[in-house]
N, C-alpha and C positions, 0 to 999 in steps of 0.2 A: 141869553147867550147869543153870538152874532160871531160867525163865522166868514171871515172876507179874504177875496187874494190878496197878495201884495198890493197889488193897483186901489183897495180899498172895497172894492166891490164885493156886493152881497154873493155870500155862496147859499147859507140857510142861515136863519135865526131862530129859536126857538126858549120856552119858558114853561117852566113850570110850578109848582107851589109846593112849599116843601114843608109846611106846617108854621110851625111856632118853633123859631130857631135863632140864634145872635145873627149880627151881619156878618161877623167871620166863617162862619157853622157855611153860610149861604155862600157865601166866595167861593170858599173849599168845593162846597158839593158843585159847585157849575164849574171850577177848573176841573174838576175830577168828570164831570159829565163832555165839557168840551175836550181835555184827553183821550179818553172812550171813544168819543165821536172821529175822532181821529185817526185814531191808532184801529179800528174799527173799520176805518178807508185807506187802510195801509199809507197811512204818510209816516215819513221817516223825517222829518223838519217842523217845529211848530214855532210859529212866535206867539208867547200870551202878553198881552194887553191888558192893565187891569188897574182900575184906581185903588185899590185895597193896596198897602206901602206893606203893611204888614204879611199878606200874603207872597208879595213880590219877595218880599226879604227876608222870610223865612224858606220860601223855593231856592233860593239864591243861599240860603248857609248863612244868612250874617245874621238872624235874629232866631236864638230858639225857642222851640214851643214847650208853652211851658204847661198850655190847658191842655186841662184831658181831654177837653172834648175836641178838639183841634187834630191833635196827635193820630188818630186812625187816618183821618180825613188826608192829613198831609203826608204821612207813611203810603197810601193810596195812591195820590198823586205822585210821590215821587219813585214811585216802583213803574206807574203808567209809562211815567216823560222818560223814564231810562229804557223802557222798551220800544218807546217809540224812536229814538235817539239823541237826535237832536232835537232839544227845547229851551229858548228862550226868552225869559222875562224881561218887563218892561214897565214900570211905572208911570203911568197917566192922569193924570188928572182928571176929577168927576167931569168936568165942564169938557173933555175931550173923548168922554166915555155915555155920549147922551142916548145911544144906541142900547144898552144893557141898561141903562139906569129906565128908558121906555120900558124894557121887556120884563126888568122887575116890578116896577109897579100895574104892568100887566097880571100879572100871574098873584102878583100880591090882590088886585082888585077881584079875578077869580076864584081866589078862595074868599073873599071877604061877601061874593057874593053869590 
């Protein structure tokens, strides 16, 4: 996860390993970890960034969730982002998301080792 100002610049990054879990399972829990992180610093504005289309567009309403296992994760998140107020998603592309795709395969290579 990688937390920046507008300007781009790093605020914190951070990672961790969440076991054996799909890559949606993992979206979820670090938007719901980067909410927390948030809302937790009293900000009331967030923009999420994120190559996951499916996570973006289930936040957004236009795609519902249909996994179970999905369903907590996103109930979570969207209970977070309403308390914090404003939140708004953003679809990106892996290749402009190389900052998080580093920090997962961090965290993926610390549990593997």
């Amino acid at each position: 996860m990688r937390i920046e100002n507008e300007d781009g610049s790093l605020v914190e990054e951070f990672g961790e390993s969440i076991g054996v879990a799909t890559n949606n399972v993992a979206e979820y829990r670090g938007l719901v970890a980067a909410l927390e992180w948030a809302q937790a610093r009293g900000h009331h504005a967030l923009h999420v960034r994120s190559d996951s289309l499916l996570l973006v567009q289930q936040m957004l309403g236009n795609f519902k969730v249909k996994s179970a296992g999905l369903q907590p994760l996103h109930a979570k998140a969207q209970v977070v982002a309403h308390e914090i107020g404003r939140v708004t998603f953003e679809h990106v592309r892996r290749a402009h998301n190389a900052h998080a795709d580093r920090l997962a395969n961090a965290a993926m290579d610390e549990q593997g080792g």
